[in-house]
C-alpha positions in Angstrom: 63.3 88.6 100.1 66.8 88.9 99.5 67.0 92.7 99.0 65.5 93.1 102.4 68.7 91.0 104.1 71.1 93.2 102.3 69.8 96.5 104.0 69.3 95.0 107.5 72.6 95.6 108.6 72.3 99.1 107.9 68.8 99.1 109.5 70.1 97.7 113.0 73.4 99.7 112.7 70.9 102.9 112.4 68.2 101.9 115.1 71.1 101.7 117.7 72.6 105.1 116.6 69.2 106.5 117.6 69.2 104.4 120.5 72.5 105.5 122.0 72.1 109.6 121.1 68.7 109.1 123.0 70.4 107.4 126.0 73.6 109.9 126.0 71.8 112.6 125.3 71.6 114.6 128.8 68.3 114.9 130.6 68.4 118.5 132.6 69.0 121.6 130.3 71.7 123.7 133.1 74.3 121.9 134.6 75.1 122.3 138.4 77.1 125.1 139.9 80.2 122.4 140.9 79.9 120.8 137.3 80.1 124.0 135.2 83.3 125.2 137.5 84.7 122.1 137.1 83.6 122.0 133.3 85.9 125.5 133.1 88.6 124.8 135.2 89.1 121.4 132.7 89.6 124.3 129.7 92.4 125.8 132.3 95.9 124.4 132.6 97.2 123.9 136.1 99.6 127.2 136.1 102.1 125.2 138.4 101.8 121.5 137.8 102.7 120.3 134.2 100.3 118.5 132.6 97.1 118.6 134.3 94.3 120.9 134.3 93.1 123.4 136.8 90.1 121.1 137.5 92.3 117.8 138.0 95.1 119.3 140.2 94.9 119.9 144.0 97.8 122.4 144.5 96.4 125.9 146.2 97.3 127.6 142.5 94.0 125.5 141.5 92.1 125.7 144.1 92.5 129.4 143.9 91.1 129.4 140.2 88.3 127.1 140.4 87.1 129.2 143.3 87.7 132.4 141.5 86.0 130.3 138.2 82.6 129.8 141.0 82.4 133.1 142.3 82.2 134.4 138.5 79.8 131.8 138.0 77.5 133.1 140.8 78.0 136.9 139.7 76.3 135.6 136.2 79.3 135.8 134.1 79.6 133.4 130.7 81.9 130.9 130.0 83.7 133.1 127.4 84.0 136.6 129.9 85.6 134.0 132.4 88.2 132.2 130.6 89.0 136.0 128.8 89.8 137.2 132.1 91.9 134.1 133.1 94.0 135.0 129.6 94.3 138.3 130.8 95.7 137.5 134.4 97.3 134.8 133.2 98.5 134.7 129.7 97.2 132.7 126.5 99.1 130.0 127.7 96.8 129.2 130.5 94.4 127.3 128.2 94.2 124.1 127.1 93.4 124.7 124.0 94.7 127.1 122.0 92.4 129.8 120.7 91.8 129.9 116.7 93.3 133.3 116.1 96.2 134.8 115.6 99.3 132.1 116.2 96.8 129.6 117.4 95.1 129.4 113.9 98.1 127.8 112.7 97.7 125.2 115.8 93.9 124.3 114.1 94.9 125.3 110.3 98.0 123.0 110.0 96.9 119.8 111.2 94.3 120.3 108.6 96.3 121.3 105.7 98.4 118.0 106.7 95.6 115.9 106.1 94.5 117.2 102.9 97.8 117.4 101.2 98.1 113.3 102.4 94.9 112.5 100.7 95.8 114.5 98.0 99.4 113.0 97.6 97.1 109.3 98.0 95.1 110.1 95.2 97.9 111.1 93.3 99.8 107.9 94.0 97.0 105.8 93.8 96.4 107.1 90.3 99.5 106.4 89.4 99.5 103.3 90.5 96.5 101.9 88.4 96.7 99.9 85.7 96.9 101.4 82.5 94.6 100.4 79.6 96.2 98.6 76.7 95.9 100.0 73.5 93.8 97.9 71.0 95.6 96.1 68.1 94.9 96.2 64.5 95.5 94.1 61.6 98.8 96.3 60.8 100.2 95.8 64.1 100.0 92.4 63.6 101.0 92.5 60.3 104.2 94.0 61.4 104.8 91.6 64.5 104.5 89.2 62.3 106.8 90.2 59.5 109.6 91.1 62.1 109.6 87.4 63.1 110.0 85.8 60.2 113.7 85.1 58.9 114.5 86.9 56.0 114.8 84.3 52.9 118.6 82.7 51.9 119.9 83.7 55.5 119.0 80.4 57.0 120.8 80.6 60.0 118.2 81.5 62.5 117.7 78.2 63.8 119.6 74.6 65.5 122.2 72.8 63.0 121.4 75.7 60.1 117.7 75.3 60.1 115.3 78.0 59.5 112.9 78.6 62.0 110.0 77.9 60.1 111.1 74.4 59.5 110.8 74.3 55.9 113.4 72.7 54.0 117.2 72.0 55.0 119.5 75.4 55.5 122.9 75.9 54.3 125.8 73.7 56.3 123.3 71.3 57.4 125.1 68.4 56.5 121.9 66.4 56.0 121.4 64.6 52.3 119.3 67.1 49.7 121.4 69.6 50.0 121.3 72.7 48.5 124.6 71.4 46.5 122.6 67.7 45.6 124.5 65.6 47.6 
């Protein structure tokens, strides 16, 4: 039973994925006359206003190309034939988006290299970053820990009053009875 709650998130989360691409998905096959223009003129920048797209703007520069965009449409010419021509008359600077040759590769390419030389520098750092695994210790590496810790013998001065640090016995200049001198 509890395998099936772990996956029903992921089940609803799918069924309404299919649900919304069956909803959005449009129902007639070939767009209306007005709708394509006006699909076309939204690929077009205004060529006077700044900003806005031949499809959004009112001035006469826009009316002119959405009507020159229909009459096309009538005659049977694609998508692709009309917006070459609008380059042609008006430059590549009439579209809205740039197109992915020549200079306006490096529009689509560069964005792109951005973001996988960010990831890339993350997975780097990120690497980096990560704890590092300890090495293991052995009996010699204790062994010398351990002998580096100890006070060497007769130097007694490693600890309060003259003590040794291990405690044993009194140090020189203790000044405690049972010296080393027997008084």
């Amino acid at each position: 039973m509890r395998p099936v709650w772990r996956w029903a998130p992921w089940l609803v989360l799918a069924v309404v994925a299919v649900v919304v691409l069956v909803v959005g998905t449009p129902r007639h096959s070939h767009p209306s006359l007005q709708a394509e223009t006006l699909h076309i003129a939204g690929l077009v920048r205004c060529p006077v206003c700044e900003g806005q797209s031949a499809a959004q703007s009112d001035v006469a520069a826009s009316v002119q190309i959405r009507n020159q965009i229909q009459q096309q449409l009538t005659a049977g010419q694609s998508q692709s034939r009309i917006l070459s021509g609008l380059v042609a008359a008006y430059g590549p600077g009439i579209l809205e988006k740039p197109e992915a040759k020549g200079i306006g590769l490096v529009v689509w390419v560069v964005p792109v290299i951005g973001v996988v030389a960010a990831i890339g520098g993350l997975a780097v750092a990120f690497a980096r970053w990560r704890p590092r695994r300890t090495p293991m210790v052995n009996a010699a590496d204790r062994e010398l820990v351990a002998q580096a810790l100890r006070v060497p013998p007769g130097r007694g001065d490693g600890g309060e009053g003259g003590r040794a640090v291990d405690g044993g016995g009194a140090g020189v200049g203790g000044g405690e009875a049972g010296d080393v001198d027997g008084r």
